[in-house]
Structure formats: C-alpha cells, structure tokens
N, C-alpha and C positions, 0 to 999 in steps of 0.2 A: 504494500500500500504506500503511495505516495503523497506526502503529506507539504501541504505550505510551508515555508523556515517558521511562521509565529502558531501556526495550529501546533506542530511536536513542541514548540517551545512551552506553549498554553498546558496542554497535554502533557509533558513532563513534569513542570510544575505540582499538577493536580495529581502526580501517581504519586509524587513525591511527598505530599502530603496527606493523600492516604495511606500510604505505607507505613509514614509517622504516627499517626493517629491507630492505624492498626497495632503498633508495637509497642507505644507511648499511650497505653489505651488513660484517659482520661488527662491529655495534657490540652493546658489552655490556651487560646490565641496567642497571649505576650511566649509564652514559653515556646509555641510553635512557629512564633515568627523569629522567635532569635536563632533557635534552632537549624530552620531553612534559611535564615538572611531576607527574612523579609520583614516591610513594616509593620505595626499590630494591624494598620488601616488595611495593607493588602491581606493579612492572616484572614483579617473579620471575613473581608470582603470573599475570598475565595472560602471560607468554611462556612459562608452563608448560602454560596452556590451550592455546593454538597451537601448541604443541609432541605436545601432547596430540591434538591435533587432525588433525594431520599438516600444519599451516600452514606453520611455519618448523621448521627444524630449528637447534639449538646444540651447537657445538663450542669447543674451548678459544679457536680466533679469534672468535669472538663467536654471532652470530645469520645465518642466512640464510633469503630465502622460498625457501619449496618450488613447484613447478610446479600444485601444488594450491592450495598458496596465494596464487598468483598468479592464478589462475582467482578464489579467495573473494572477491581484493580488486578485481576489475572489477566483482563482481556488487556487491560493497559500495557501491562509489564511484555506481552510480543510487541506491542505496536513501538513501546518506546524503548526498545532494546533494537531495533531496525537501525 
C-alpha cells in the first residue's frame, strides 16, 4: 500500500501512541506527550480522536486500548513497518 509522506506520518504517530497506551495502560496526556515529544495540546488533541474513535477509552486513571483498538493497532503495525 502506498501511502502520502503526511498520511504514514499521521499514521505513525497514532500507532505510536496506541502502542503506548497499550503498554502504559493508564498513562495521562502530560505523561504521554513527554513520553512521545509531543505537546499536552497535541497529546489531548490526538487521544481525543481515538477516543472519538472508539480506540482507547479515558478515565480519571488515565488512558486505556479498547479491544477495537487493539485490533486498529495490529493492522497499523504492517502498514507502518512498510
């Protein structure tokens, strides 16, 4: 599959932060943005999409994957290992 430079870029991102949240099961925006290097604004912003999404779900202990989300991040990890 051929992909735009900013879709795998987008798409990396997002596997990379589900992977985190899988592993790191209840870690928070600030802590997942220092984590990845990113800001708390983009953390919100992208765990609000997955959230949005029905990827992970967040409660006051933090982030966790959902079983759909967990499904997204096996198909991710062929596409962004390409």
């Amino acid at each position: 599959m051929t992909l735009l430079p900013e879709m795998k870029e987008l798409l990396q991102k997002r596997y990379r932060i589900l992977q985190t949240v899988q592993l790191a099961k209840g870690m928070g925006r600030r802590q997942l943005g220092e984590h990845l290097g990113l800001s708390e604004r983009d953390a919100r912003k992208e765990m609000d999409t997955l959230r949005n999404q029905g990827l992970i779900e967040i409660s006051r202990d933090g982030a966790s994957i959902t079983s759909k989300g967990n499904k997204i991040l096996l198909e991710l990890k062929q596409i962004v290992q390409e």
